[in-house]
TORKOL-4160 file (C-alpha; in steps of 0.2 Angstrom, whole numbers, padded with zeros to 4 digits, m for minus):
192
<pt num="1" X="m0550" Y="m0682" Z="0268"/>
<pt num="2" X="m0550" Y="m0701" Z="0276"/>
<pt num="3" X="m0530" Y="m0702" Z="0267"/>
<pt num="4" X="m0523" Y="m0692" Z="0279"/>
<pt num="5" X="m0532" Y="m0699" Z="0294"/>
<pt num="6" X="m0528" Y="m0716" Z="0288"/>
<pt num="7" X="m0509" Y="m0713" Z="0285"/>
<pt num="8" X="m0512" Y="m0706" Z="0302"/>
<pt num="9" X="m0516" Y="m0720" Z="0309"/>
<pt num="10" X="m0504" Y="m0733" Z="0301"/>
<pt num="11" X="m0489" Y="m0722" Z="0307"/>
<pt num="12" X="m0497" Y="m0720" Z="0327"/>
<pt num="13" X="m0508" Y="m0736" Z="0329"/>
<pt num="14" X="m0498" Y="m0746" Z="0318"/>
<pt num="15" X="m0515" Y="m0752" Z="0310"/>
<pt num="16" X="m0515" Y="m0764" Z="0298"/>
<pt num="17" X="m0528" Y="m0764" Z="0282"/>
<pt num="18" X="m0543" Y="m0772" Z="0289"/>
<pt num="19" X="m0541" Y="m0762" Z="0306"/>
<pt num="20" X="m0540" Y="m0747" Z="0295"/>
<pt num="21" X="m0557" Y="m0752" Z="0285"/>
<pt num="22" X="m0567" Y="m0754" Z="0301"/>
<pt num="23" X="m0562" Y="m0735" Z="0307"/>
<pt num="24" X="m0565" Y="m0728" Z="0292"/>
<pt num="25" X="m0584" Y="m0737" Z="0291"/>
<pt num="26" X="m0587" Y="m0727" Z="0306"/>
<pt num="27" X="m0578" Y="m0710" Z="0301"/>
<pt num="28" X="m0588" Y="m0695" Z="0296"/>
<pt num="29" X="m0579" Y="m0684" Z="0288"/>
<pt num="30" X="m0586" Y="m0665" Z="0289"/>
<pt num="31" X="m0580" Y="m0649" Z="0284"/>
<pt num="32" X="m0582" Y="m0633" Z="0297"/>
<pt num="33" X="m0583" Y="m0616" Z="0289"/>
<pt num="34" X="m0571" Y="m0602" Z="0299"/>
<pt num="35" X="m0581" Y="m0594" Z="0317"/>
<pt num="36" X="m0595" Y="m0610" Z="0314"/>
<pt num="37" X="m0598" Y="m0621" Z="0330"/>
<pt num="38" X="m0590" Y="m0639" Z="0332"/>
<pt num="39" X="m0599" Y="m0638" Z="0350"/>
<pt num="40" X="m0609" Y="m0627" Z="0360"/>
<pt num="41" X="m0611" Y="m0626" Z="0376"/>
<pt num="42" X="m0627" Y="m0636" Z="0384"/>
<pt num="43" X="m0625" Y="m0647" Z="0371"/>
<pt num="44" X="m0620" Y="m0665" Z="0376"/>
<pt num="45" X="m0602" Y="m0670" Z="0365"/>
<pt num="46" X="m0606" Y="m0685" Z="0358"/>
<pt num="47" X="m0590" Y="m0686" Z="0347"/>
<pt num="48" X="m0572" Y="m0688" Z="0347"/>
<pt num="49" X="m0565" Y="m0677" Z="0333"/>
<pt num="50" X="m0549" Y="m0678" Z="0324"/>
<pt num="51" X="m0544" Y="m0663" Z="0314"/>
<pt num="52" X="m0536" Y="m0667" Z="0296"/>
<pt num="53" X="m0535" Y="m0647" Z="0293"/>
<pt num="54" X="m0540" Y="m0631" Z="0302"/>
<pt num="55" X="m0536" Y="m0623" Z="0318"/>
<pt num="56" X="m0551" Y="m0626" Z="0331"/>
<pt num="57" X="m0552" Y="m0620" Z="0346"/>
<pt num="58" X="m0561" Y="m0623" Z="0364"/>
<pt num="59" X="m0566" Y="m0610" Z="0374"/>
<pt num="60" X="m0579" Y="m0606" Z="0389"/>
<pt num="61" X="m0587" Y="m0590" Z="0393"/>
<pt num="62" X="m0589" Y="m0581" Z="0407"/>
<pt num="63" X="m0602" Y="m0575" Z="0416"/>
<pt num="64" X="m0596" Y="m0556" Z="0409"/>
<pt num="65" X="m0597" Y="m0563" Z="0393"/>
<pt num="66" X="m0576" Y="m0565" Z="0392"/>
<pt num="67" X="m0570" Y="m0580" Z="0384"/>
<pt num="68" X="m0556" Y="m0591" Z="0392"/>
<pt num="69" X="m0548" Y="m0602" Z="0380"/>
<pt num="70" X="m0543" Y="m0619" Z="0387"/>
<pt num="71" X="m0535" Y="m0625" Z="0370"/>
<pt num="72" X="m0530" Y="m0624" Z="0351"/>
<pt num="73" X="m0530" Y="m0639" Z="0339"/>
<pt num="74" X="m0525" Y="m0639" Z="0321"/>
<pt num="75" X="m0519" Y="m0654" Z="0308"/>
<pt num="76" X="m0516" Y="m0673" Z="0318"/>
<pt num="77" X="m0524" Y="m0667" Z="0334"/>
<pt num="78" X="m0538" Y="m0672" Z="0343"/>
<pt num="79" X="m0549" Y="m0662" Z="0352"/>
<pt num="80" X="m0569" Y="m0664" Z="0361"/>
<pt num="81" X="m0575" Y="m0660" Z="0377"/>
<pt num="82" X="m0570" Y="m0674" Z="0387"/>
<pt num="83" X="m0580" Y="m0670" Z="0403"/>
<pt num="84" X="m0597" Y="m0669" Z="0393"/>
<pt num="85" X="m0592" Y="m0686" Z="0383"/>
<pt num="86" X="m0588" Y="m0696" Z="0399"/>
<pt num="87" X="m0601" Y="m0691" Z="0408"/>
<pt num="88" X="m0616" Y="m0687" Z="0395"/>
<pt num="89" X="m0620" Y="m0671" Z="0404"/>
<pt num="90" X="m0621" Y="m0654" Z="0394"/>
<pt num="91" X="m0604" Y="m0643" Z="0390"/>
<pt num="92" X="m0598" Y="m0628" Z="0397"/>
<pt num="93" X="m0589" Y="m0625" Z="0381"/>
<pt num="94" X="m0590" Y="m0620" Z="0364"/>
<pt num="95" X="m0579" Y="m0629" Z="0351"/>
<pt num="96" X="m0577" Y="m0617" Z="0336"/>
<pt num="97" X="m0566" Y="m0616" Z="0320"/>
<pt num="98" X="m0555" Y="m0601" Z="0320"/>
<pt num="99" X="m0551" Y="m0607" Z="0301"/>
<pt num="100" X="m0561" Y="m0618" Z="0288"/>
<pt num="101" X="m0557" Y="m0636" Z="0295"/>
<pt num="102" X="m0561" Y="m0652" Z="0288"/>
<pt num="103" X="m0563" Y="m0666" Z="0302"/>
<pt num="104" X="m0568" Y="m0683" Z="0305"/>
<pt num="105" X="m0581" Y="m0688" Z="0319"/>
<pt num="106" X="m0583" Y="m0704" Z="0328"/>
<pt num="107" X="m0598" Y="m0706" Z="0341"/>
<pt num="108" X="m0596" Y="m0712" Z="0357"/>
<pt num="109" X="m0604" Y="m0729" Z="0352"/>
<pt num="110" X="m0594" Y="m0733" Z="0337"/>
<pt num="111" X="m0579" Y="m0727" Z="0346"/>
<pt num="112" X="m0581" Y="m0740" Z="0358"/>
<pt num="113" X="m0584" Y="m0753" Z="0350"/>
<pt num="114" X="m0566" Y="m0749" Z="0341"/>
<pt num="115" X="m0558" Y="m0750" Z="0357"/>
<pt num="116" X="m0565" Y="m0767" Z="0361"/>
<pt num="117" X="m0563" Y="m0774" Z="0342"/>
<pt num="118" X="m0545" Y="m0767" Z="0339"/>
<pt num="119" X="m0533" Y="m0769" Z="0351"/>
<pt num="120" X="m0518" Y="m0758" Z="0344"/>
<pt num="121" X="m0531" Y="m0745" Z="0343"/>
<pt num="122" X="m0535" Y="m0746" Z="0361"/>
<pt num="123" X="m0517" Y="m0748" Z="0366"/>
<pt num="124" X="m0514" Y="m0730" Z="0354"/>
<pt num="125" X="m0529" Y="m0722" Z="0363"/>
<pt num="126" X="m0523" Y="m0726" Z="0378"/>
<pt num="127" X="m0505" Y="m0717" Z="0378"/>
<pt num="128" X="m0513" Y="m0702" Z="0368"/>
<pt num="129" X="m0523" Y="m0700" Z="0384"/>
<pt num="130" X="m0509" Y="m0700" Z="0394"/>
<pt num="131" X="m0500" Y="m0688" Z="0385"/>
<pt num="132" X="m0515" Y="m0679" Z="0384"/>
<pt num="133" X="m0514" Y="m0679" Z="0403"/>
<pt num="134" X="m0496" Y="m0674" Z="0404"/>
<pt num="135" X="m0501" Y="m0658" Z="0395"/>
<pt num="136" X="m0516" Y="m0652" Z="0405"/>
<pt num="137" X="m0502" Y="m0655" Z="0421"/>
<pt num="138" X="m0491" Y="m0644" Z="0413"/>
<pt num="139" X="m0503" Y="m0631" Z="0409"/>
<pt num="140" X="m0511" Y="m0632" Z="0427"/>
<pt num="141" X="m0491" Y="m0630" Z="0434"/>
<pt num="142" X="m0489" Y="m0614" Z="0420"/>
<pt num="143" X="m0505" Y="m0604" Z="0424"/>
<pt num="144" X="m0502" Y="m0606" Z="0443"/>
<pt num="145" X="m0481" Y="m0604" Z="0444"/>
<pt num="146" X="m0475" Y="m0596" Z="0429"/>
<pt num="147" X="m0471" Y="m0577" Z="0428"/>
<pt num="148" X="m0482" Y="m0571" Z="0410"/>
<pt num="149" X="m0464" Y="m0570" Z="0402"/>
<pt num="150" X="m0461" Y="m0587" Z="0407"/>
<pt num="151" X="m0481" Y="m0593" Z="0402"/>
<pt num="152" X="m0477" Y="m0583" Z="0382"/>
<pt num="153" X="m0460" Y="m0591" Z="0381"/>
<pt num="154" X="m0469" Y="m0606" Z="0383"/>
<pt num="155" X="m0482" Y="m0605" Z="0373"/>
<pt num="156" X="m0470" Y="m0602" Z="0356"/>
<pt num="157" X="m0457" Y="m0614" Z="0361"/>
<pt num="158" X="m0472" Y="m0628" Z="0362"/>
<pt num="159" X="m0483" Y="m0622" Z="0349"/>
<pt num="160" X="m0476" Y="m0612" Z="0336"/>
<pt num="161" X="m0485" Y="m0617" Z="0322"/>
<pt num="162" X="m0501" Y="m0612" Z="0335"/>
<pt num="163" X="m0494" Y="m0595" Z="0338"/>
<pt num="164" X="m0493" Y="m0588" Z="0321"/>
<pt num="165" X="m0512" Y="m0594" Z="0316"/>
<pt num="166" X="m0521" Y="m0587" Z="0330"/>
<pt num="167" X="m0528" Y="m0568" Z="0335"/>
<pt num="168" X="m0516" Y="m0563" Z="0349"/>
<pt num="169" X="m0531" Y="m0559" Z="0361"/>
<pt num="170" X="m0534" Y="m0577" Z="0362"/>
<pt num="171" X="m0517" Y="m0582" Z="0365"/>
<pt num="172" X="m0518" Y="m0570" Z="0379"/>
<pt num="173" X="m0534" Y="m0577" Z="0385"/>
<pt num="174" X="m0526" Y="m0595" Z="0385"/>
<pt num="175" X="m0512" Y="m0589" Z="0395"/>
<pt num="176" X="m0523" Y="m0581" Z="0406"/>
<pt num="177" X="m0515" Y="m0564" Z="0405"/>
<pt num="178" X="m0524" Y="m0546" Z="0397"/>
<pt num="179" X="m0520" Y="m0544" Z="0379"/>
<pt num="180" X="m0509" Y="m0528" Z="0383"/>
<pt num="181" X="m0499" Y="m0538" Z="0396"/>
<pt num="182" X="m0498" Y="m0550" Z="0383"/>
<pt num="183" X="m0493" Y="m0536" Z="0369"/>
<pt num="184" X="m0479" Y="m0528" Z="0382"/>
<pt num="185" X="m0470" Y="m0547" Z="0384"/>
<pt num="186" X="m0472" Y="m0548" Z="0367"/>
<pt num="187" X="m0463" Y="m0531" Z="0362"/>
<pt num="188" X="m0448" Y="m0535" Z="0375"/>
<pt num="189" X="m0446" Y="m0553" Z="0367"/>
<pt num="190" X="m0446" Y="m0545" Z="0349"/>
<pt num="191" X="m0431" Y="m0529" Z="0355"/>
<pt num="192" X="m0421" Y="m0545" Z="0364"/>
């Protein structure tokens, strides 16, 4: 399981052997069955989590019990609660696999001490965040000016690999739209 993150690493950290060997002493690589928690909400997010295969997803619910999807990960993504990391208070997500995943953990602490030891790890970290960034502004400038057409023609164009593993309910929830609205655009794009 550590292969793929390691070949991972070398292509986007540009880590060399030794750098490598210190990030995998503090990798713990688990497997997550389909529908089992990653996170639940109140706990505290200790980790940051790289997916090596799976789709995971990240969702809070609703006082009504409806679930908003905030994102999808799958293979060479990363994905935690960043609020409940930073911060150490209790999440108000879940983090759940939608397939059997295999992953690899690193806790706060020994993430840390990685971005003080390692310089090109911190200089990766860094602009992963930023991109990471980029992409939560994008999705805030979607949700509050695209019409649903504009928000599903997104959504495939940017994740198509996405769109075909997951339920189309929660495509629709993640696009903030009802899954008929979402079933209607979807029928016009199909007869276009």
């Amino acid at each position: 399981m550590f292969e793929v993150f390691e070949n991972y690493l070398k292509e986007k950290a540009d880590l060399n052997a030794e750098e490598i060997n210190a990030v995998h002493a503090v990798s713990i690589e688990k497997k997550v069955r389909k529908r089992q928690y990653l996170l639940q909400e109140g706990d505290v997010c200790h980790y940051n989590c790289f997916i090596v295969k799976g789709c995971l997803r990240m969702y809070a619910a609703g006082n009504d019990g409806t679930e908003h999807v905030l994102r999808f990960a799958v293979e060479n993504w990363w994905i935690s609660d960043r609020e409940s990391y930073n911060n150490g208070n209790p999440s108000r997500c879940n983090i759940d696999a939608l397939e059997n995943c295999e992953v690899i953990l690193i806790d706060k602490p020994d993430f840390l001490h990685l971005l003080n030891t390692i310089p090109k790890f911190k200089s990766f970290t860094d602009n992963l965040l930023a991109r990471s960034y980029d992409a939560i502004q994008n999705r805030v400038m979607s949700a509050i000016s695209y019409s649903t057409e504009e928000k599903y023609q997104n959504f495939i164009t940017r994740f198509p690999d996405i769109f075909n593993r997951v339920p189309l309910h929660m495509i629709a929830s993640y696009l903030g739209v009802s899954r008929e609205t979402l079933s209607r655009v979807r029928s016009q794009f199909v007869h276009k």
